[in-house]
LUMLOTI-483427 format. One record per residue (C-alpha): residue number from 0; residue in one letter; z, y, x. Coordinates in pm, whole numbers, m for minus. Each point is the difference from the previous one (the first is absolute). Layout:
<recs>
 num residu      w      v      u
 NUM      A      Z      Y      X
...
</recs>
This chain:
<recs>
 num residu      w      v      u
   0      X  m4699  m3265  m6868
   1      X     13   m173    345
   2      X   m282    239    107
   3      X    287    265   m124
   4      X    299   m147    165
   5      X   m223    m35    314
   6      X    m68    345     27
   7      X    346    131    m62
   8      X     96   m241    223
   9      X   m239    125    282
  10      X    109    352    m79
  11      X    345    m93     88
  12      X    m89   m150    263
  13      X   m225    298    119
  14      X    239    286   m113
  15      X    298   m240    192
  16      X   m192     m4    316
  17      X    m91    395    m25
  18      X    381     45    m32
  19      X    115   m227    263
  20      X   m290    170    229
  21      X    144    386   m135
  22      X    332   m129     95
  23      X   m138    m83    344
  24      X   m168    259     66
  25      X    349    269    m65
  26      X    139   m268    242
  27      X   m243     37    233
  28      X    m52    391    m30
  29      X    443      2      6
  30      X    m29   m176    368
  31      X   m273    240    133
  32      X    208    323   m102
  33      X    295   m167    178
  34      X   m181   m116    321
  35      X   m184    343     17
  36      X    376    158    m64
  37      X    132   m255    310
  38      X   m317    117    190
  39      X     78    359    m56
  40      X    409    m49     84
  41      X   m157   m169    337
  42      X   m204    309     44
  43      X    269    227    m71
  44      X    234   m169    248
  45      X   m270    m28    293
  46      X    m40    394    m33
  47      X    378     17     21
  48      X     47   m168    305
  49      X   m313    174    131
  50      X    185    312   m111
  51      X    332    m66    165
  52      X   m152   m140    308
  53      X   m218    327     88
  54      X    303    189   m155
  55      X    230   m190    300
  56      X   m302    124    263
  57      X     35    357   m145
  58      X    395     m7     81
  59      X    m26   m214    304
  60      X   m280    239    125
  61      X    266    326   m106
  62      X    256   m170    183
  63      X   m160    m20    305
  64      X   m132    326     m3
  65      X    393    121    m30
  66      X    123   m215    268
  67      X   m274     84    244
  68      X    157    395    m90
  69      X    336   m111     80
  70      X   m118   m155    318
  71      X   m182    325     95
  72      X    358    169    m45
  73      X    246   m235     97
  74      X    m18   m269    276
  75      X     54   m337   m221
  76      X   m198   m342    m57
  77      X   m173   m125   m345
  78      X    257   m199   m165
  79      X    254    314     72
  80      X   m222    261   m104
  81      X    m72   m226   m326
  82      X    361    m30    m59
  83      X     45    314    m30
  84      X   m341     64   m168
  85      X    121   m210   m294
  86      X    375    119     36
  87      X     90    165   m333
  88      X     25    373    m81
  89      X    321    139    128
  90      X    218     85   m318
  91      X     52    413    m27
  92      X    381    m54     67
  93      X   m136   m125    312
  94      X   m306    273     59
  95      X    302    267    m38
  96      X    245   m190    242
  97      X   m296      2    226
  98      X    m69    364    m50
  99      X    315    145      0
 100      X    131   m187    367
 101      X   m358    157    137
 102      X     90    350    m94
 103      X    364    m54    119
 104      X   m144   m163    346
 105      X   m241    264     57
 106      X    275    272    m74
 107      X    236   m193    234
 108      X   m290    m15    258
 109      X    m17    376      4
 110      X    336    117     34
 111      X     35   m255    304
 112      X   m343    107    136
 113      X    159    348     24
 114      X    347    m78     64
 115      X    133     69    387
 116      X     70   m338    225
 117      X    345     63    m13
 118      X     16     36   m407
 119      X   m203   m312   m117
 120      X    308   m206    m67
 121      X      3     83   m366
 122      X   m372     49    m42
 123      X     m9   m378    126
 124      X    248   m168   m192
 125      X   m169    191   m350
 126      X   m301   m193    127
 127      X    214   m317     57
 128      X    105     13   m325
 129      X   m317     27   m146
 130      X   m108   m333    182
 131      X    312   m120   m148
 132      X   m130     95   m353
 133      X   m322   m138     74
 134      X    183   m357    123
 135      X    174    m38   m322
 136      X   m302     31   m241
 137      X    m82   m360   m113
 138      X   m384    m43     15
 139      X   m200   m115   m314
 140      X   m333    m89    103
 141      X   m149   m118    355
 142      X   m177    344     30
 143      X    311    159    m31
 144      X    155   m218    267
 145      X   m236     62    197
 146      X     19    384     11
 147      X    351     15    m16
 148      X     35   m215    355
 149      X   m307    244    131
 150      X    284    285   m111
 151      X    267   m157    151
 152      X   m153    m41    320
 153      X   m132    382    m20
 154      X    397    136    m58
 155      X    108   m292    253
 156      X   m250    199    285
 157      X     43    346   m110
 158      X    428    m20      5
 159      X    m57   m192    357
 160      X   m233    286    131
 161      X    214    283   m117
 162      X    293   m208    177
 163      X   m147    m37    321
 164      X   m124    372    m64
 165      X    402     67     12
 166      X     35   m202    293
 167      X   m288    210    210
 168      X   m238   m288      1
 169      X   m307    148    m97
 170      X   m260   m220    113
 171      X    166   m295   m214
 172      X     86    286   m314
 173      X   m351     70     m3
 174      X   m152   m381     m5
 175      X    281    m62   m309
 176      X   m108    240   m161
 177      X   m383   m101     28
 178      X     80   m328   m102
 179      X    183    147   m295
 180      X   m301    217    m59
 181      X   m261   m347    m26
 182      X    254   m163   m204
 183      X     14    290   m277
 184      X   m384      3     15
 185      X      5   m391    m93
 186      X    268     96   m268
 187      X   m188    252   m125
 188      X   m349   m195      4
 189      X    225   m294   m249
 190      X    116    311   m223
 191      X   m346     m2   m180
 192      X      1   m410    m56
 193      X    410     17   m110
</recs>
């Protein structure tokens, strides 16, 4: 009977120590599916910053490309051009605002342009008023800023040249009205970033 006993006994013992090893082993096999699940997170993050930072040389290399078109159109430095670069979209309230003072400006230009000296008063004061309407538009983004001051400066030159035009000084009517010509080209160069 001890012989019997003995052998149960070392069965226990044996089937005890295959379970505590079984036991072990899911353990073991538990902790390798998590550290290869940690590895993979690790891997999956590394790509991701990977990703973003050549994503953030894509848009830094777009950027530049846009800013060195600005500069090619309109006399400005880096951080400028950038500022307007990453300016926000003009609203269409404002795109209309925009559009419809450039079709009334460029109707008031022509009635002056063929108006006699002596008759430009009221051709004049429509394009003061104009300015007037331009003045009171409150600005929304720095882009827009920006191209409304270019405006500004473009009616501010224009309504001074046609003046001195009244006056009979040509020579100075004619450099206003260049300079009112340059700033309407910078205006217009801003339209397309606005």
């Amino acid at each position: 009977m001890n012989l019997k006993v003995l052998i149960a006994v070392v069965v226990l013992i044996v089937g005890g120590l295959f379970y505590f090893i079984n036991q072990s082993n899911k353990a073991d096999v538990e902790r390798l599916k998590q550290a290869e699940v940690a590895h993979q997170q690790k891997l999956e993050e590394a790509q991701d910053a990977e990703d973003k930072k050549i994503e953030a040389k894509k848009h830094k290399d777009e950027t530049d490309i846009k800013i060195k078109e600005l500069q090619s159109k309109y006399m400005m430095d880096y951080l400028e051009a950038k500022s307007i670069i990453d300016s926000p979209e003009m609203n269409k309230d404002g795109k209309k605002f925009y559009a419809d003072l450039a079709s009334r400006w460029s109707d008031a230009l022509k009635v002056a342009g063929s108006t006699s000296r002596i008759a430009l008063s009221q051709p004049v004061k429509d394009m003061q008023q104009i300015k007037r309407d331009l003045e009171a538009r409150k600005t929304e983004t720095t882009c827009e800023l920006k191209l409304k001051n270019e405006l500004i400066k473009s009616y501010d030159f224009a309504i001074d040249g046609f003046l001195q035009f009244m006056q009979k000084n040509e020579l100075v009517s004619d450099l206003f009205i260049k300079l009112s010509s340059d700033s309407q080209k910078n205006a217009n160069a801003l339209i397309d970033y606005c």
